[in-house]
C-alpha positions in Angstrom: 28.0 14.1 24.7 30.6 13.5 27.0 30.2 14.2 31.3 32.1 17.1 32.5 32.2 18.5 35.9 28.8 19.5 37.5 28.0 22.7 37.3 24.6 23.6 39.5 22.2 26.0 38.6 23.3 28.6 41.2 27.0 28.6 39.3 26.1 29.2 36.1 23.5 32.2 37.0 26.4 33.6 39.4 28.7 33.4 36.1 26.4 34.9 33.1 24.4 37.6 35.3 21.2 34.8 35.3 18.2 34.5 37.6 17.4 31.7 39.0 13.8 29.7 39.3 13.3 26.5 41.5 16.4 24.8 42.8 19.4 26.3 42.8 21.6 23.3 43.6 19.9 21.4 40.5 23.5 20.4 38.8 24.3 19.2 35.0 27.0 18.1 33.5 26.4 18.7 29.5 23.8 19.9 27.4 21.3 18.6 24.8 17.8 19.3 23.3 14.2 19.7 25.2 12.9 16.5 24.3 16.1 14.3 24.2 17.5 16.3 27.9 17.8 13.9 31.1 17.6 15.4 34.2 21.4 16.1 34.7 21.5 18.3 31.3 20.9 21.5 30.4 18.4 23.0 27.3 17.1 26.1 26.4 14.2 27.1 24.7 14.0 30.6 22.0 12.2 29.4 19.8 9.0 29.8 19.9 7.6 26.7 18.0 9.2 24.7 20.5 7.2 25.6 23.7 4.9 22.6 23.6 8.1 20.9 24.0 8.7 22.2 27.6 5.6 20.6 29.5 7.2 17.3 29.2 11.2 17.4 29.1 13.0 15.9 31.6 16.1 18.7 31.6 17.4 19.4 34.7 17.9 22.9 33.5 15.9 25.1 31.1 17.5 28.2 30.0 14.3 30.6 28.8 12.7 33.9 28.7 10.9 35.2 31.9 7.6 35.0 29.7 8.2 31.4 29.1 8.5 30.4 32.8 5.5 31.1 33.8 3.9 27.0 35.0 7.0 25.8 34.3 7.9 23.3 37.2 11.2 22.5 36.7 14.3 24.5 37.3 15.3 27.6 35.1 17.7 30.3 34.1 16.0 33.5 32.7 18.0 35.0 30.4 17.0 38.1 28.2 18.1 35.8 25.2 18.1 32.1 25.9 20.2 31.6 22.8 22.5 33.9 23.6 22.8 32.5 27.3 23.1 28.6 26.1 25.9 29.2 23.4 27.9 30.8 26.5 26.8 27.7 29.0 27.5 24.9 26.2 31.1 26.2 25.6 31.9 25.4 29.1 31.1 21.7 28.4 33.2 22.1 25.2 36.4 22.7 26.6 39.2 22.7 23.7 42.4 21.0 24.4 45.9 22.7 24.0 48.0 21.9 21.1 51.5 20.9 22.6 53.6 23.9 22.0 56.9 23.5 19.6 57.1 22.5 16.0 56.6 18.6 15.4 59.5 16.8 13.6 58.3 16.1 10.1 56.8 19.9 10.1 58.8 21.4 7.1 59.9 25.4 8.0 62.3 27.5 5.9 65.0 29.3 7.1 63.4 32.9 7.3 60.3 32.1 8.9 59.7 32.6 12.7 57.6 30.4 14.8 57.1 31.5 18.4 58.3 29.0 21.3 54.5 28.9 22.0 53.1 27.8 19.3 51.8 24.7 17.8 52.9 23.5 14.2 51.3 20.1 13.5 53.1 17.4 11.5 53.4 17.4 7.8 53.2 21.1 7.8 55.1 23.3 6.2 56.1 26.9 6.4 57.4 29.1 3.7 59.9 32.0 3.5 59.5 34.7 6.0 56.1 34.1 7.4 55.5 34.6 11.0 53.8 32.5 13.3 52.8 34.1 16.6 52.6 33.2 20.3 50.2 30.4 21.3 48.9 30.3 17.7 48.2 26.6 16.9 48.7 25.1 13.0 47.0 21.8 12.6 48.3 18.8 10.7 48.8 19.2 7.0 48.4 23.0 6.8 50.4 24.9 4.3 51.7 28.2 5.2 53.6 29.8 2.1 55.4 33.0 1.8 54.9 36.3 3.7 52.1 35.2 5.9 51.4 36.1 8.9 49.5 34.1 11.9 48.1 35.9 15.0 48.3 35.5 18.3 45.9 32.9 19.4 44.9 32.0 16.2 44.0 28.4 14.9 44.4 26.9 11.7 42.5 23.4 12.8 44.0 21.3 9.6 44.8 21.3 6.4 44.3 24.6 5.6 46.0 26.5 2.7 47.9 30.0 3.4 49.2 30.5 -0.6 50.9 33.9 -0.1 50.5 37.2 1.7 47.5 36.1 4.4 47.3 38.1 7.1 45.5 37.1 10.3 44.6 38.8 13.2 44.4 37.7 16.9 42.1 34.2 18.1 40.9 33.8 14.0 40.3 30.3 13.8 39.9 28.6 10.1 38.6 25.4 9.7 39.8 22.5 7.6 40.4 22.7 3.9 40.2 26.3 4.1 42.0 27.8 1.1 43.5 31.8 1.3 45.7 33.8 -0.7 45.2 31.9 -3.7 44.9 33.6 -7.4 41.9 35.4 -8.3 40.2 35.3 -11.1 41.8 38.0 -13.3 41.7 37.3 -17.1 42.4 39.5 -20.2 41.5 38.2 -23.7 44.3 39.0 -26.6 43.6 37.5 -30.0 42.3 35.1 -29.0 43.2 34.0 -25.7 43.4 34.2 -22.3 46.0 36.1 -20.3 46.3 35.9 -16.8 46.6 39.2 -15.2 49.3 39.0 -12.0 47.4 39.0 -8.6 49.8 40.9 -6.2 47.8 41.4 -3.6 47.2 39.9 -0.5 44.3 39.1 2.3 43.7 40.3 5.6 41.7 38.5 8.3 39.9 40.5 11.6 40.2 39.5 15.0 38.4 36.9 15.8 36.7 36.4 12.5 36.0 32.4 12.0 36.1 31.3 8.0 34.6 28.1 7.5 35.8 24.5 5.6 36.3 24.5 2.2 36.0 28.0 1.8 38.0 30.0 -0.6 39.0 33.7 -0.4 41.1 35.1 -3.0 44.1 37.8 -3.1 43.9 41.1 -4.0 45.1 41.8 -7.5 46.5 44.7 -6.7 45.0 45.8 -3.2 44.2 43.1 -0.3 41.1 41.4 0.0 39.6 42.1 3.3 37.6 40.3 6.1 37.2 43.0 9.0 37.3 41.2 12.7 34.5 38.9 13.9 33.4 38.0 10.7 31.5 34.4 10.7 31.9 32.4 7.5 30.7 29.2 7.0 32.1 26.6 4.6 32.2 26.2 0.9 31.9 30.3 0.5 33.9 31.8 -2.5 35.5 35.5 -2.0 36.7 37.0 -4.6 40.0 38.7 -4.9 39.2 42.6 -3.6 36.4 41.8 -1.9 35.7 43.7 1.7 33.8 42.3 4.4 32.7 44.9 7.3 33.1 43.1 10.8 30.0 41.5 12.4 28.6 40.5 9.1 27.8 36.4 8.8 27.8 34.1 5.8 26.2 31.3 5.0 27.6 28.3 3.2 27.7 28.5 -0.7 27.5 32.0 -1.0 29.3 33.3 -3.8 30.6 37.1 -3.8 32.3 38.5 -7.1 35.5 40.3 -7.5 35.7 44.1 -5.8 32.1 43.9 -4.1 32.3 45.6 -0.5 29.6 44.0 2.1 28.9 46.5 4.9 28.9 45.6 8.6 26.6 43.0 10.7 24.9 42.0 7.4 23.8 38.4 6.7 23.9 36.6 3.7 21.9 33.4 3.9 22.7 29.9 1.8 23.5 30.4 -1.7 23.2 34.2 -2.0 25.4 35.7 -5.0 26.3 38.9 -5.2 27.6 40.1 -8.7 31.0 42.5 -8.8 31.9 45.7 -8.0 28.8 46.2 -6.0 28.2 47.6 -2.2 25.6 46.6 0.1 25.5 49.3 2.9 25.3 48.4 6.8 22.8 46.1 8.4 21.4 44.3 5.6 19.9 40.9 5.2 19.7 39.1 1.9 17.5 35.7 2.4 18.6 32.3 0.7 18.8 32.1 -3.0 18.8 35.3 -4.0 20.9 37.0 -6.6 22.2 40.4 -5.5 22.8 42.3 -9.3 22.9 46.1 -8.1 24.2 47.7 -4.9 21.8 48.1 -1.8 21.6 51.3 -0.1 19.3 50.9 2.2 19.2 48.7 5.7 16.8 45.9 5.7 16.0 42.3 4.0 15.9 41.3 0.4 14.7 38.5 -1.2 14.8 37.3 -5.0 14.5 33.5 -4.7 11.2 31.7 -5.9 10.1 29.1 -3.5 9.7 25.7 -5.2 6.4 24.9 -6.6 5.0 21.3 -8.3 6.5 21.1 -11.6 3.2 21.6 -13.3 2.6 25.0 -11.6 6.2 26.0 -12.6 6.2 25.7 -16.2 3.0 27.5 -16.1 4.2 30.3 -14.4 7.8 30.5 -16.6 5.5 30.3 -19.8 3.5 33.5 -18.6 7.1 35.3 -17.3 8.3 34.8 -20.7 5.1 37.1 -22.0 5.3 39.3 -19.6 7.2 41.8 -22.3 4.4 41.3 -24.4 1.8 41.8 -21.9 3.1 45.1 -20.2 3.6 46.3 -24.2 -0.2 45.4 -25.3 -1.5 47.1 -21.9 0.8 50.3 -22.3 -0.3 50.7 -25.6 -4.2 50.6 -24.6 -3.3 53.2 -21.6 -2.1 55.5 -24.4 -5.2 54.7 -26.7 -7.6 55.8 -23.9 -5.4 58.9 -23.4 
């Protein structure tokens, strides 16, 4: 990582409401891990399974729990949630630089649209009919902005990222490269035959300060918007479906796959590969662990799990020969229960 200005222990408690133990003055000037941590960086331990870790690192800085500083002989920062405390600390060692306001000269914008004077619009961008893009917003190279879209304030579109039609996005959302929204969803209707596309006309709406990941796809409305409340985290390669809502504080993990109409409550957490069939809802505050197929709505706060760990081959086509008698076993052993009745 690249050096940045000093910052000493004393400054950084001052800043984030921290206490200090050992030498204040102790300064850093970037971050890394426990074991990989010279003595002008900072680290943090939260993890428990990491504490052997901490007798030898040579961090200038440890950023831990009261409980954990006890022989510690170094310099720390107790924090009521280490994790919590770093993520604030590293940003300041991740500064991001300014996009040059104004519109770069092979940036493509039609007539109707309206950039404001402090924005950024990258080169070999273009912007489509009426679509707005807001003060100090910032739209990398290559992004495509079609019609009727609007940009917040502060917002970041990093690079090549797709706005088809009628994307909405609040204040400070930032969406990261290859990002596709406002593109068809998947409406079909079968006559004689064949397929018929049925006409998505609606649009998507993005929270404040909601962050959608690379690669990841989230369809319009067909008739209503699809919606992503604010502070929403999701990570790449997630598919949304068109009239899907997402409550704010709820985070996604990559290849996730949500079908059309499903409404996810607020802070839920969907770890990798989760899919959740349609026209489903999962209430408020629920976590659904990797793997695992979501097919009926959950009403109830909590974690959820369907995935089966991976096993030796052997073991597994065992265990798949006895699922598939599992009919016939519950029928044998239900009709002996009525025999002994």
């Amino acid at each position: 990582m690249t050096a940045h200005a000093p910052l000493t222990a004393r400054a950084l408690a001052d800043r984030f409401a921290l206490t200090v133990h050992g030498d204040p003055d102790v300064a850093v000037v970037g971050v890394a891990t426990l074991t990989a941590a010279g003595p002008d960086r900072l680290a943090f331990l939260s993890n428990p399974r990491y504490r052997p870790q901490l007798a030898h690192t040579a961090a200038g800085i440890v950023v831990l729990r009261e409980a954990d500083a006890e022989g510690f002989t170094g310099t720390a920062l107790i924090a009521r949630d280490p994790y919590v405390a770093y993520a604030k600390i590293a940003a300041l060692f991740a500064p991001r630089a300014d996009a040059p306001a104004g519109v770069h000269p092979s940036a493509v914008v039609h007539a109707t649209a309206s950039v404001d004077p402090t924005a950024s619009v990258g080169p070999l961008t273009t912007i489509g009919a009426r679509s707005v893009i807001s003060a100090g917003a910032t739209v990398g190279p290559g992004c495509t902005i079609g019609e009727d879209c609007v940009v917040g304030e502060g917002a970041r579109l990093v690079a090549r990222v797709s706005l088809v039609k009628r994307v909405r996005l609040g204040k400070r959302v930032t969406v990261h490269p290859g990002a596709v929204l406002g593109a068809d969803g998947f409406g079909l209707a079968m006559e004689a035959g064949r397929w018929l596309n049925v006409p998505q006309l609606g649009g998507v709406v993005v929270g404040d300060d909601s962050d959608i990941g690379a690669n990841t796809t989230i369809d319009c409305g067909a008739l209503e918007d699809t919606v992503i409340e604010e502070d929403v985290r999701l990570d790449n390669l997630i598919q949304v479906a068109h009239n899907v809502h997402i409550g704010a504080h709820t985070a996604i993990a990559g290849c996730v796959g949500i079908a059309g109409s499903t409404r996810i409550g607020r802070y839920c957490m969907l770890a990798g590969k989760v899919g959740v069939a349609g026209h489903l809802e999962i209430c408020d505050k629920v976590v659904v662990h990797a793997m695992t197929m979501v097919s009926a709505s959950i009403t109830e706060p909590g974690e959820y799990s369907s995935g089966i760990p991976a096993q030796p081959t052997r073991e597994w086509r065992k265990n798949a020969v006895r699922i598939r008698q599992l009919d016939s076993l519950a029928r044998r052993i239900g009709a002996r229960a009525k025999g002994d009745e």
